[in-house]
C-alpha positions as CSV (number, residue, x, y, z in Angstrom):
1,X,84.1,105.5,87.0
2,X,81.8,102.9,86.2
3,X,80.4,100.3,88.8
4,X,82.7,97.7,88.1
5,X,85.8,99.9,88.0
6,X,84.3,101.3,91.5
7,X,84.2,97.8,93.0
8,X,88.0,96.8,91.8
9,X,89.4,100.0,92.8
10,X,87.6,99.5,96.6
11,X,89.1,96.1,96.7
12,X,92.6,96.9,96.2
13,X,93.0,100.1,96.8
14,X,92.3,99.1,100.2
15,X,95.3,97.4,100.8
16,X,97.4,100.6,100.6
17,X,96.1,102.0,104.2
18,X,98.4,103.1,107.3
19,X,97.7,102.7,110.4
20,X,99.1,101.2,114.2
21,X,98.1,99.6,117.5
22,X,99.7,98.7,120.1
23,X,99.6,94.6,121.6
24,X,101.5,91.7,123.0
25,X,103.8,91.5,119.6
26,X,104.2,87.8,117.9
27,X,107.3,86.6,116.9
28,X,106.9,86.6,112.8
29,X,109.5,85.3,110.0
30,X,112.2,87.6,110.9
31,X,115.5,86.5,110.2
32,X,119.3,88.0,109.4
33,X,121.4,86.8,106.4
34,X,125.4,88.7,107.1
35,X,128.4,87.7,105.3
36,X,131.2,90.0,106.8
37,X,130.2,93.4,107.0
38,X,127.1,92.8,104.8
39,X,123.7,92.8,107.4
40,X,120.3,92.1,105.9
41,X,117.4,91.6,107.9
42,X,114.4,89.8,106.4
43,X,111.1,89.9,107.1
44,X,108.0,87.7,105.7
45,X,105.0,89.5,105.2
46,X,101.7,89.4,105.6
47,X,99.3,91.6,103.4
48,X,96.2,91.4,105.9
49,X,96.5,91.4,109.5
50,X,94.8,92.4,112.9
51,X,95.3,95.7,114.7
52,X,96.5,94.2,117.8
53,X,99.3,92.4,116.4
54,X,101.9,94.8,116.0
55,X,106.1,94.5,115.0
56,X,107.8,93.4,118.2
57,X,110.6,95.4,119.7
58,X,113.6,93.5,117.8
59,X,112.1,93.9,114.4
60,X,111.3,97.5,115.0
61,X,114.9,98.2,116.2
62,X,116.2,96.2,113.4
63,X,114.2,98.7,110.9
64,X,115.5,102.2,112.9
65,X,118.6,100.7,112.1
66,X,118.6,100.2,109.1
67,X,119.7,102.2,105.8
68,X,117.1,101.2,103.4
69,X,113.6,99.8,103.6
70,X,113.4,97.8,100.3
71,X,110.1,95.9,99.8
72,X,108.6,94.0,96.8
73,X,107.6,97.4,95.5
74,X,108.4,100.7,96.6
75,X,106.1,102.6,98.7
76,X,105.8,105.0,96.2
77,X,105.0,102.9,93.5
78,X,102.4,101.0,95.4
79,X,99.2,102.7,94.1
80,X,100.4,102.0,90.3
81,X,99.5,98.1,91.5
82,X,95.7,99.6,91.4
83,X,95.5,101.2,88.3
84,X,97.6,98.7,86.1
85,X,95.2,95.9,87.2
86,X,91.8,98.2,86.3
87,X,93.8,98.5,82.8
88,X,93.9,94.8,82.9
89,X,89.4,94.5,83.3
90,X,88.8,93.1,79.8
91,X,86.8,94.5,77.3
92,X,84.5,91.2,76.2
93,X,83.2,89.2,78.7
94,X,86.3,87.1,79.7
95,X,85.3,85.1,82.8
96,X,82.8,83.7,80.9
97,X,85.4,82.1,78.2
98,X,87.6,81.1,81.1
99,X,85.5,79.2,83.3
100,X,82.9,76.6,82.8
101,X,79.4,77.2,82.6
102,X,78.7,75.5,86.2
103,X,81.5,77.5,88.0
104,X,80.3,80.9,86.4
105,X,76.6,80.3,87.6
106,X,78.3,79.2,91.3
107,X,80.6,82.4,91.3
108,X,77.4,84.2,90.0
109,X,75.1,83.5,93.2
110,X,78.4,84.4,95.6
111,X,78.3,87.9,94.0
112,X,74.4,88.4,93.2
113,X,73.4,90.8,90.9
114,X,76.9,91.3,89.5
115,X,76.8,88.7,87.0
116,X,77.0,91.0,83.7
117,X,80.0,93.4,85.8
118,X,81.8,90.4,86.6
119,X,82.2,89.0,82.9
120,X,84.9,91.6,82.6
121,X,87.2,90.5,85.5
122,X,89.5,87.9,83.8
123,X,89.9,84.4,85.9
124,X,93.3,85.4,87.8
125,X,91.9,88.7,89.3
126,X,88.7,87.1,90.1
127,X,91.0,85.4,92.1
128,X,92.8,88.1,94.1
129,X,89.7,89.7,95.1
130,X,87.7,86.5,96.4
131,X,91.2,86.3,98.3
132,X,90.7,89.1,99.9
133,X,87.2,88.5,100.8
134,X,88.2,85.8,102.5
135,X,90.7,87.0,104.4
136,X,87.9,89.7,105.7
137,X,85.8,86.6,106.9
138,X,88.9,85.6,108.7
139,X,89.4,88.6,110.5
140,X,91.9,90.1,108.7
141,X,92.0,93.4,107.1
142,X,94.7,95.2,104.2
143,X,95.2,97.9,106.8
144,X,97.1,96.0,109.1
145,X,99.5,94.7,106.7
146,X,102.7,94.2,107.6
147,X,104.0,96.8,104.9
148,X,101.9,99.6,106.4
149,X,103.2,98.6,109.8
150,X,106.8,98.9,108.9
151,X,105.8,102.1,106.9
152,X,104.7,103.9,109.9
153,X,107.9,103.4,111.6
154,X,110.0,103.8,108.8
155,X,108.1,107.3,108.1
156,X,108.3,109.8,105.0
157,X,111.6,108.2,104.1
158,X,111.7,106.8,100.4
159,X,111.6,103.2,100.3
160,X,113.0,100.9,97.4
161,X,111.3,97.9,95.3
162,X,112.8,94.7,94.4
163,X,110.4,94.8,91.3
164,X,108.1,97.2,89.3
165,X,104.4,97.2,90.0
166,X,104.4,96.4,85.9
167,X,106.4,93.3,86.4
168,X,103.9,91.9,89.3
169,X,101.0,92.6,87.9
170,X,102.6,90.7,84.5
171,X,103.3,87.6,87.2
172,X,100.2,87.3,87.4
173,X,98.0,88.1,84.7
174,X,100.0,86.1,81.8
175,X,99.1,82.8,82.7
176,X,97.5,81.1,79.8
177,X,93.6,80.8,80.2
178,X,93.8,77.2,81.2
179,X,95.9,77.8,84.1
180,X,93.5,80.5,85.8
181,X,91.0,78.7,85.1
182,X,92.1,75.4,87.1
183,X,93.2,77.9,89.5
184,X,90.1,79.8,90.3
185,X,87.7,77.0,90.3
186,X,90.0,74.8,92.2
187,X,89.5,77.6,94.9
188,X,86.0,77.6,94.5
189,X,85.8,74.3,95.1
190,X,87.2,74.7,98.5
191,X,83.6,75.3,100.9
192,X,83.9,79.0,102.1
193,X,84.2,77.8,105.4
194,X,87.5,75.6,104.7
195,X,88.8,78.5,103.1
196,X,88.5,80.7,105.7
197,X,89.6,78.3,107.9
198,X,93.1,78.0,105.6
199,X,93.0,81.7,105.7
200,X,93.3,81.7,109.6
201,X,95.7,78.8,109.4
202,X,98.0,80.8,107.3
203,X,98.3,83.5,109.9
204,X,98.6,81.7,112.7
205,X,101.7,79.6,111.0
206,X,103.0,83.5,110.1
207,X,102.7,84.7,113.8
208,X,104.7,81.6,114.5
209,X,107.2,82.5,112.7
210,X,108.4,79.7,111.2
211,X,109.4,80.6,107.0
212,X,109.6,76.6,106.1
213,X,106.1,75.8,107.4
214,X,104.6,78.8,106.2
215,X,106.1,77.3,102.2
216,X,104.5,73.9,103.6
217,X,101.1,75.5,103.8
218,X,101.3,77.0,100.3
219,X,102.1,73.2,99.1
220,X,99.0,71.6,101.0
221,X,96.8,74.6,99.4
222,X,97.6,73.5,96.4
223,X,96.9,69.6,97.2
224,X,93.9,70.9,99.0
225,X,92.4,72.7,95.6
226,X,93.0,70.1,93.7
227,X,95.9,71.5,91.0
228,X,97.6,68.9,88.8
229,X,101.1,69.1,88.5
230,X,102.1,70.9,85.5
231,X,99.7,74.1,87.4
232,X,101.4,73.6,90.3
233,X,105.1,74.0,88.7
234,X,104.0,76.7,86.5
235,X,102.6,78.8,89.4
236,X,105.5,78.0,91.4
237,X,108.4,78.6,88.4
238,X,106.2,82.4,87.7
239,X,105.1,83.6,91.1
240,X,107.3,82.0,93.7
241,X,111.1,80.9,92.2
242,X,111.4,83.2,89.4
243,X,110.6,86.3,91.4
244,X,112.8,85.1,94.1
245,X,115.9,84.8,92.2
246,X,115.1,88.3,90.6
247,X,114.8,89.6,94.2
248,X,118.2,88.0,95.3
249,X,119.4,89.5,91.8
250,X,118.1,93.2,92.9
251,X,119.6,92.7,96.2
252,X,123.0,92.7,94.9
253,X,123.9,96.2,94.7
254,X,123.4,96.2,98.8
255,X,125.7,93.7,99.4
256,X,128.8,96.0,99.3
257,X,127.3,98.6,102.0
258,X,128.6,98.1,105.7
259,X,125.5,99.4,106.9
260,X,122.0,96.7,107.6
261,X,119.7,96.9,105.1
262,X,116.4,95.6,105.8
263,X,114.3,93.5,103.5
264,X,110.0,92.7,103.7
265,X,108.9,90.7,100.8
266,X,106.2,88.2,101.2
267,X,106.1,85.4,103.7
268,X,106.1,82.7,101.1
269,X,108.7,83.6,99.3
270,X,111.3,83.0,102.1
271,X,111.1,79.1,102.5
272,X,111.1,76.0,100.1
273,X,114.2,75.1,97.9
274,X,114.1,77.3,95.9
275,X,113.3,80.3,98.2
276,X,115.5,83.7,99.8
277,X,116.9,82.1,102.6
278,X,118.4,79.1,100.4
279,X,119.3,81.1,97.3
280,X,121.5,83.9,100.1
281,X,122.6,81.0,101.3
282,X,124.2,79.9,98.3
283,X,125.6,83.3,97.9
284,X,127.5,83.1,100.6
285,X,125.4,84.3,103.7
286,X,124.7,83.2,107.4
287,X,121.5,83.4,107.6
288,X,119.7,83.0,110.9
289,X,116.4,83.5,112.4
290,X,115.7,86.1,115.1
């Protein structure tokens, strides 16, 4: 495997780590929707954490309880995620095209002597990884995400998805060359240590618990990097409402069973107007947090 391929395959492969601790447990987005006999319990997600913040009792409980783990994508498919975004390295030198000559030559001296390797990564992946180099600088790391947590509890068990690796990675690499571009230099416009900073903010709103401020945050990151409008509503329409509604869709076939079913999809995509709590609301649901 080439250098490059090495690099992108180290970044996100890492994410897909198991592993446990044991702490003083936060409380977390952790809510159940019933109507009737219909239980769900839903869970916001966090794809980085520390090891001393584990599940507290309820939301373990709620799991062993439960008669399906169903997660964006399933456990199994997980490691696809990798491998369909190493298809997606390009095979000119992309970044270049996207960005502007300034922001290359910035993103050029955060990554030295990778400036030829990194032409390859298109704008939106460049993107993800910075992400997840600065959620390192925050403390955080992939293997004490909140899906491997719930994993090690829920054990060999299969697990289901509420969407194909394919149609994520699709989310976000189809956005039109304009929009990742405005998206990653917005970011980089941020100073690392404001980034960071948001990074740790994010997780402290998530240990709180609370899935409304947690959508707030996401809205004053986009003020913050600087998006105009027409980014901001296609970002939101592809990556946040459109996949809701198709999760809520998925969910469907569950909402016949009398027994709880429990739900971990990412934190963000629980609040807002447009986000799971609201749309099961309008099916119907209770939905309360725990």
């Amino acid at each position: 495997m080439s250098r490059i391929k090495t690099i992108v395959a180290a970044a996100l492969l890492s994410w897909l780590s198991v592993s446990l601790h044991a702490a003083e447990p936060a409380r977390l987005p952790f809510y159940e929707a019933r109507q009737g006999d219909v239980r769900i319990y839903l869970l916001g997600t966090i794809h980085a954490g520390k090891a001393d913040e584990p599940l507290r009792q309820e939301i373990a409980q709620a799991l062993s309880r439960s008669s399906q783990l169903i997660m964006e994508i399933s456990a199994e498919e997980m490691p696809l995620v990798a491998a369909l975004m190493l298809a997606r390295l390009c095979k000119d030198a992309c970044l270049r095209r996207q960005l502007s000559a300034a922001t290359f030559t910035r993103l050029s001296t955060l990554l030295p002597g990778m400036a030829t390797e990194m032409e390859r990564i298109p704008a939106w992946m460049m993107s993800t990884l910075l992400s997840v180099a600065d959620a390192s600088k925050a403390g955080l790391s992939p293997q004490w995400g909140t899906e491997q947590r719930l994993l090690k509890i829920w054990g060999n068990r299969s697990t289901r998805g509420l969407e194909k690796p394919e149609e994520q990675v699709e989310a976000m690499a189809s956005f039109e060359d304009s929009i990742q571009r405005e998206m990653l230099e917005g970011y980089l416009a941020l100073p690392e240590e404001r980034r960071v900073a948001l990074v740790q903010r994010l997780y402290q709103i998530w240990r709180d618990g609370d899935a409304e401020a947690l959508y707030g945050w996401y809205q004053q990151m986009n003020k913050e990097e600087g998006l105009s409008p027409g980014t901001v509503r296609r970002i939101e329409e592809k990556m946040i409402s459109s996949r809701n509604q198709r999760f809520v869709e998925r969910l469907r076939p569950f909402f016949s069973s009398g027994q709880p079913v429990f739900v971990a999809v990412g934190a963000l995509h629980l609040g807002g107007e447009q986000g799971v709590l609201t749309l099961l609301r309008a099916q119907g649901f209770t939905v309360t947090m725990r």
